[in-house]
C-alpha positions in Angstrom: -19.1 -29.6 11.5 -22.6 -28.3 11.3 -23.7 -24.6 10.8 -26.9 -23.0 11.8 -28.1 -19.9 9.5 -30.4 -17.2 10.9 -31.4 -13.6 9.5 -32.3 -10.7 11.1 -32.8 -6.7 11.2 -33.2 -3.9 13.7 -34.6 -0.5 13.2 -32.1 2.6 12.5 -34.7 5.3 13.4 -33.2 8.0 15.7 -29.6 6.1 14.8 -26.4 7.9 14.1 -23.7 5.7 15.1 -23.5 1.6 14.7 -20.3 -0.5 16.3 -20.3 -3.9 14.7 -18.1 -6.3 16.7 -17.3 -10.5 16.8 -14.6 -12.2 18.1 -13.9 -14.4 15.4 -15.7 -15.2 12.0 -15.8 -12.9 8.8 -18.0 -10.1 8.1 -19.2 -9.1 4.5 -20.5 -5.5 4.6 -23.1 -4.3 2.2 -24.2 -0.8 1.5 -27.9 -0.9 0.2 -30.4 1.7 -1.2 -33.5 0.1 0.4 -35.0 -0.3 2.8 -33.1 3.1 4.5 -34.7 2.5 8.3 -33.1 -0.7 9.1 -29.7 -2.7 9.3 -30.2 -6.6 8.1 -27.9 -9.5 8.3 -28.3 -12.9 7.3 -25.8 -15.3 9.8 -24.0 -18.6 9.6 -23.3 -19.9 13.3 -20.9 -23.2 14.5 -23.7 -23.5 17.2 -27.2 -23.8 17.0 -28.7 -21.7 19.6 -26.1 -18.3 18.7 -28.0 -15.4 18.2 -27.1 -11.5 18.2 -26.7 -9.4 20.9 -28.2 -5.5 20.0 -28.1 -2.6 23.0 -29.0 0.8 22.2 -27.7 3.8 24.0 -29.5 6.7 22.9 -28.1 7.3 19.1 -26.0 4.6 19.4 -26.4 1.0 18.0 -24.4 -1.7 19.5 -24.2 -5.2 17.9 -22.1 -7.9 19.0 -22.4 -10.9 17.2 -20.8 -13.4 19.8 -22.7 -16.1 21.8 -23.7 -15.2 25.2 -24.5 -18.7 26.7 -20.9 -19.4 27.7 -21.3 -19.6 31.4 -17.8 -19.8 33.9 -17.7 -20.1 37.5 -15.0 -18.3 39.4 -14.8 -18.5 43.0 -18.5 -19.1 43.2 -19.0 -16.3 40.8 -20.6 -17.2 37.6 -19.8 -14.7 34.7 -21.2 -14.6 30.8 -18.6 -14.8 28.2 -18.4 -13.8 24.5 -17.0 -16.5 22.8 -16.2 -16.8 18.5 -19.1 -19.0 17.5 -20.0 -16.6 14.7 -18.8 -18.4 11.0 -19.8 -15.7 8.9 -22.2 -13.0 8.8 -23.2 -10.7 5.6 -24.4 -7.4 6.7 -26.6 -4.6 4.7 -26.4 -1.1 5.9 -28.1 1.6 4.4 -26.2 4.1 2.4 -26.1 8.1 3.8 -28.1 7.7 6.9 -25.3 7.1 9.5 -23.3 9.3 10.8 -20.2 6.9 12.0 -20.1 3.1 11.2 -17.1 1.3 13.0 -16.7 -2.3 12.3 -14.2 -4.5 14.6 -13.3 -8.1 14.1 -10.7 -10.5 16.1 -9.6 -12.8 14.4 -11.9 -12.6 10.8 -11.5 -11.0 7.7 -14.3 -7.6 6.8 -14.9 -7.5 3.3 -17.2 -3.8 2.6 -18.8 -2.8 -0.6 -21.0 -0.2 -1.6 -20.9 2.0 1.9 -21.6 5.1 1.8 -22.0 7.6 4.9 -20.2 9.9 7.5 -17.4 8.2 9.4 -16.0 4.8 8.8 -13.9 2.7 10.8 -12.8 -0.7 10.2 -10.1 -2.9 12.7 -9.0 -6.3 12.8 -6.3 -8.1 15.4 -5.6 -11.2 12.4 -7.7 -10.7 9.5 -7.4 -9.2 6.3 -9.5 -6.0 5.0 -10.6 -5.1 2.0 -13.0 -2.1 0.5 -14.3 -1.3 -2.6 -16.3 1.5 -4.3 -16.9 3.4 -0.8 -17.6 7.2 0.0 -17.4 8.5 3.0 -16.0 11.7 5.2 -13.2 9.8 6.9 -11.9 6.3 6.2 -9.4 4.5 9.2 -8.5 1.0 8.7 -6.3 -0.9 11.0 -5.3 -4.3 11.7 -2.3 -6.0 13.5 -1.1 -8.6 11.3 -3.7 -8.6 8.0 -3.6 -7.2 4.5 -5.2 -4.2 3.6 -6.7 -4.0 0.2 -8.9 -1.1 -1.0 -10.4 0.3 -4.2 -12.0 2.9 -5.6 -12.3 5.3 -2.5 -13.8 8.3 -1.8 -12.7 10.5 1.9 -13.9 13.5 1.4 -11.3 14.7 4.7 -8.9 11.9 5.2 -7.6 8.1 5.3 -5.4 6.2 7.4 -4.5 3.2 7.4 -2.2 1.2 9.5 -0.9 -2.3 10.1 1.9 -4.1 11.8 3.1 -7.3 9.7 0.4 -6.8 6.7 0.6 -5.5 3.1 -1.1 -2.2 2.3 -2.3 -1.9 -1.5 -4.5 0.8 -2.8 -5.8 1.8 -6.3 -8.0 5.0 -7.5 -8.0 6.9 -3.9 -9.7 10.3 -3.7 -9.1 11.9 -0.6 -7.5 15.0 0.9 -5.5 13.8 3.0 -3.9 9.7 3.4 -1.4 8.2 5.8 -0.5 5.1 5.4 1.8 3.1 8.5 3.2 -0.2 8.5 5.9 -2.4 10.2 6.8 -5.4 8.3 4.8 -5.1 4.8 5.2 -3.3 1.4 3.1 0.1 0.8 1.8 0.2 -2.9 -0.7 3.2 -3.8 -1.5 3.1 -7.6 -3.1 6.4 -8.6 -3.9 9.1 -6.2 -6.2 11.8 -7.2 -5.2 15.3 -8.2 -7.3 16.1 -4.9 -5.0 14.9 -2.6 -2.7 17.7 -1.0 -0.7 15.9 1.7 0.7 11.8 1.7 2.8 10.3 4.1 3.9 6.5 4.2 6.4 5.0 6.9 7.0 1.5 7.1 10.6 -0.1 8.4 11.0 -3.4 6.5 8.9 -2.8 3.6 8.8 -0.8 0.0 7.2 1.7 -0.6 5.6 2.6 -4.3 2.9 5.5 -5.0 2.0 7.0 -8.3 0.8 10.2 -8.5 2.3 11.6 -5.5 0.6 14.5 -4.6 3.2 18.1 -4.0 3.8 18.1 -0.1 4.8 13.9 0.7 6.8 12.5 3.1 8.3 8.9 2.4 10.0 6.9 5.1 11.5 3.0 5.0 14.1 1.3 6.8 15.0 -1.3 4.6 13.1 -0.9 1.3 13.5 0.9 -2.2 11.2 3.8 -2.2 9.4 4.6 -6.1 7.9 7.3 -7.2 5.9 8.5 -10.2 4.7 11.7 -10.5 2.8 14.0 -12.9 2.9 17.1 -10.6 5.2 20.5 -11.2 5.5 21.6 -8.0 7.0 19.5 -5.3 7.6 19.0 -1.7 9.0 15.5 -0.8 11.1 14.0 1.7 11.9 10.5 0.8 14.4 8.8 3.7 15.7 5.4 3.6 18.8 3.4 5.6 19.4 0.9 2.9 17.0 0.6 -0.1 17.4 2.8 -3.4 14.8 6.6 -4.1 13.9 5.6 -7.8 12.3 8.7 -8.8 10.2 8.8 -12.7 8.7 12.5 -13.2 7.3 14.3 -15.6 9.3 18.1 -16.3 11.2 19.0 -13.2 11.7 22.7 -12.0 12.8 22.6 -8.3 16.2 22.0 -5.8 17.0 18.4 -5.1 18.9 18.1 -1.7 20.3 14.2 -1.1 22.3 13.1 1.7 24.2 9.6 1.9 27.2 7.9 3.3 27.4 5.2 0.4 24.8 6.4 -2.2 25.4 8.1 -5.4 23.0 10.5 -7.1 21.8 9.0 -10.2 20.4 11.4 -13.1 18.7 10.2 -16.2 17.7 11.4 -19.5 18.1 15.2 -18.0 21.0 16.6 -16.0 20.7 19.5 -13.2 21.0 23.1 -14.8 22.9 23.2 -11.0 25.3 20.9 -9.4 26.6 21.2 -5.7 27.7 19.5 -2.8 24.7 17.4 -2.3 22.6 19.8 -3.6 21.3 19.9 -7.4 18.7 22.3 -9.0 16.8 21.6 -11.8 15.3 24.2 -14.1 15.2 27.2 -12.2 14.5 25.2 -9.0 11.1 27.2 -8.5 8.6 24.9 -8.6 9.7 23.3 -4.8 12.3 21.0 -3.0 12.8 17.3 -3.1 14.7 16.2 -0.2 16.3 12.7 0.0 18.3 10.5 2.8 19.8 7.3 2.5 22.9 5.5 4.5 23.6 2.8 1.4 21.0 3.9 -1.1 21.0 5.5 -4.4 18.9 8.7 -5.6 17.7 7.7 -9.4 15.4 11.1 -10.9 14.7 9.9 -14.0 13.1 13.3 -15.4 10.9 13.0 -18.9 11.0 15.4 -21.5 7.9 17.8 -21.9 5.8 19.6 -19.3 3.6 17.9 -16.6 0.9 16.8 -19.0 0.3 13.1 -18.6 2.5 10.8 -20.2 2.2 9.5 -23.4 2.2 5.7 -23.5 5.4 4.6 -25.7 5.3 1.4 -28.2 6.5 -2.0 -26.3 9.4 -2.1 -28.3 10.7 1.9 -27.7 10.1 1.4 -23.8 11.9 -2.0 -23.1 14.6 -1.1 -25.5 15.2 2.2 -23.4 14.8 0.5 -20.0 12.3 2.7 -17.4 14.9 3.0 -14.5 12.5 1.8 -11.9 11.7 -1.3 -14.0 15.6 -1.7 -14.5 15.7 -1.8 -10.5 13.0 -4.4 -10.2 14.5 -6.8 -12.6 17.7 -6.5 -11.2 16.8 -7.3 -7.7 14.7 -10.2 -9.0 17.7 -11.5 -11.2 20.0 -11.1 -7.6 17.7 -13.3 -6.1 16.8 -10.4 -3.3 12.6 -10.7 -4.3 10.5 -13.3 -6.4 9.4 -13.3 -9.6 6.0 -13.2 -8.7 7.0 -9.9 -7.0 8.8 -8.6 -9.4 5.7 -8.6 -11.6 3.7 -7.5 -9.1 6.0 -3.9 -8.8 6.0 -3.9 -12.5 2.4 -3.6 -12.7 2.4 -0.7 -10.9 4.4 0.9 -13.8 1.9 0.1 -16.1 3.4 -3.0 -17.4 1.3 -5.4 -18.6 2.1 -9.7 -18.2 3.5 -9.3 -21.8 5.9 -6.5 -21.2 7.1 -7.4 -18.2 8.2 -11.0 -19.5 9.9 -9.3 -22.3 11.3 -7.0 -20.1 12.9 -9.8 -17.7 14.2 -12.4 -20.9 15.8 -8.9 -22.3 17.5 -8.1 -18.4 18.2 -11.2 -17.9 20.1 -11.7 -21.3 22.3 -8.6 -20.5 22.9 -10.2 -16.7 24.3 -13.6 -18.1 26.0 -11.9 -21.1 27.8 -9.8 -18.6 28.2 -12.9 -15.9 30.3 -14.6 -19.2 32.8 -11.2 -19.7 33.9 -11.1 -16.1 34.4 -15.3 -15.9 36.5 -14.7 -19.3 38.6 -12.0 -18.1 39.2 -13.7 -14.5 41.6 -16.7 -16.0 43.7 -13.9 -18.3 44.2 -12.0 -15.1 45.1 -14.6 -12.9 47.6 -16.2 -16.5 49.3 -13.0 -16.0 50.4 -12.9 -12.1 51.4 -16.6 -12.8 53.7 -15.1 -16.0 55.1 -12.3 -13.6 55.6 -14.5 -11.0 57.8 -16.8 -13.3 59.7 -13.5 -14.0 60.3 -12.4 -10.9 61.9 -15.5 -9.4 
């Protein structure tokens, strides 16, 4: 297959808004410093005589980077068509002059770096999205059956982000406000910002795992283990799941825990309620908020660390595998079942700070205790099943 490359530019003055759209092929967006009056892009197309299609409507820049030259007749009618010639195209948009940049591809991948600037929307029917080291007032990301992949974010107002059968990771997010929404995908968020006053995650077949969850949160997953790590003191959760575990690792705990289940059991460690009730449990003096928590076959695991809401202190190797961080415990486990892969299993240890060697020694020490007890209960089977053949004997 051939491709044709072709560069060009288009003046921003009097500009506040740019759509960017294509049918299919990636886009690779660049914020620049220089020059701050124009938008540049330097194009690979399948086709040699593709070009870019640019309309301005007052403050508004349109450009569609789909050929034009398709020609269809219909009924004697003949019609223009945008169709996906477009292979790749690398963008460079100047940083703080728009107002609102939405970018939109088909069936491609949008890769942005660098941007900077009012409003920012990015969508995708197929492809994956990621973004890295941008600012902005709002960020909205969606796509239908892609990945979502950001770091190092700056919303001054909000994020969402949304997809249907994707992943959504996140790491170093500074916003007021994030919602994240998903379908058939896990939702990890490593390290929210003190900033952040209000998260909310939903997804039905996915799990969910955020650190630093900010006061006022609301968790939902059908089918997925919800974690938590928190450095906060006051809290306002509501964590729901039908059939996954609420593994819980905070910092000093002052508030009432309410959890509701028809199988589940309430699971404290290392610090016990100064209150125990019918599904109800306070800790400290229960001022410092309410943690609410559902589940139908689930268990609710607060592991609660000694000392105030400092950050914590990073224990030895040794000291922190030999005393088993709860969520890590739950990981393991479900790898060792067979339920996730190891690869995943890493992949959720890492987001409790455990490095490639800790998390091996982690797993060979798990998985010692698994087969050790494996051994006990096919020992004890044959002395049980010795006895009813000795009572039998009895009997007749």
């Amino acid at each position: 297959m051939s491709f044709y490359q072709k560069k060009g530019q288009t003046t921003l003055t009097g500009i506040d808004e740019v759509v960017i759209s294509t049918v299919s092929g990636d886009f690779e967006i660049e914020g620049v410093d220089e020059p701050v009056s124009e938008i540049s892009w330097d194009v690979i197309w399948e086709k040699e005589n593709c070009d870019v299609e640019i309309v301005r409507n007052d403050n508004k820049l349109i450009i569609r980077f789909d050929d034009k030259t398709n020609i269809v007749k219909f009924f004697g009618i003949t019609i223009n068509t945008s169709v996906g010639n477009l292979y790749k195209a690398k963008i460079s948009i100047p940083i703080d002059v728009l107002k609102k940049t939405s970018i939109s591809t088909v069936s491609g991948s949008i890769k942005a770096n660098h941007l900077k600037g009012g409003r920012v929307n990015f969508s995708s029917t197929s492809g994956d999205i990621a973004c890295d080291d941008c600012t902005s007032d709002e960020l909205n990301i969606n796509t239908k059956s892609g990945d979502i992949r950001l770091q190092q974010i700056e919303a001054e107002k909000k994020c969402t982000f949304t997809s249907l059968s994707g992943d959504i990771s996140a790491f170093d997010i500074d916003t007021a406000y994030i919602a994240c929404s998903n379908k058939s995908g896990d939702i990890k968020i490593d390290s929210l910002s003190e900033n952040t006053q209000y998260f909310s995650a939903n997804t039905v077949s996915g799990d969910i795992a955020v650190r630093n969850l900010p006061s006022d949160s609301k968790i939902v997953t059908v089918s997925g283990d919800i974690m938590i790590k928190n450095n906060h003191p006051k809290v306002s959760w509501k964590a729901n799941t039908v059939s996954g575990d609420i593994n819980i690792l905070t910092t000093h705990l002052d508030a009432k825990v309410t959890f509701v289940s028809v199988s589940g059991d309430a699971i404290f460690k290392k610090r016990k309620p100064t209150i125990e009730g019918k599904n109800e449990y306070t800790f400290g003096n229960g001022t410092g908020g309410e943690i609410n928590a559902k589940t139908v076959s689930g268990d609710l695991i607060i592991n609660t660390e000694e000392g105030t809401s400092s950050p914590i202190v990073e224990k030895s190797v040794e000291e922190k595998l030999s005393k088993h961080d709860p969520d890590a415990e739950r990981i393991v486990y479900t790898y060792l079942q067979g339920i996730i892969t190891l690869e995943e299993a890493k992949e959720m240890l890492k987001i409790l700070e455990y490095d490639e060697q800790q998390s091996d020694k982690l797993i060979e020490a798990m998985l010692a205790e698994f087969k050790g007890k494996n051994i006990i209960t096919e020992e004890e089977n044959p002395e049980k099943e010795q006895e009813v053949c000795e009572d039998e004997e009895k009997s007749s």
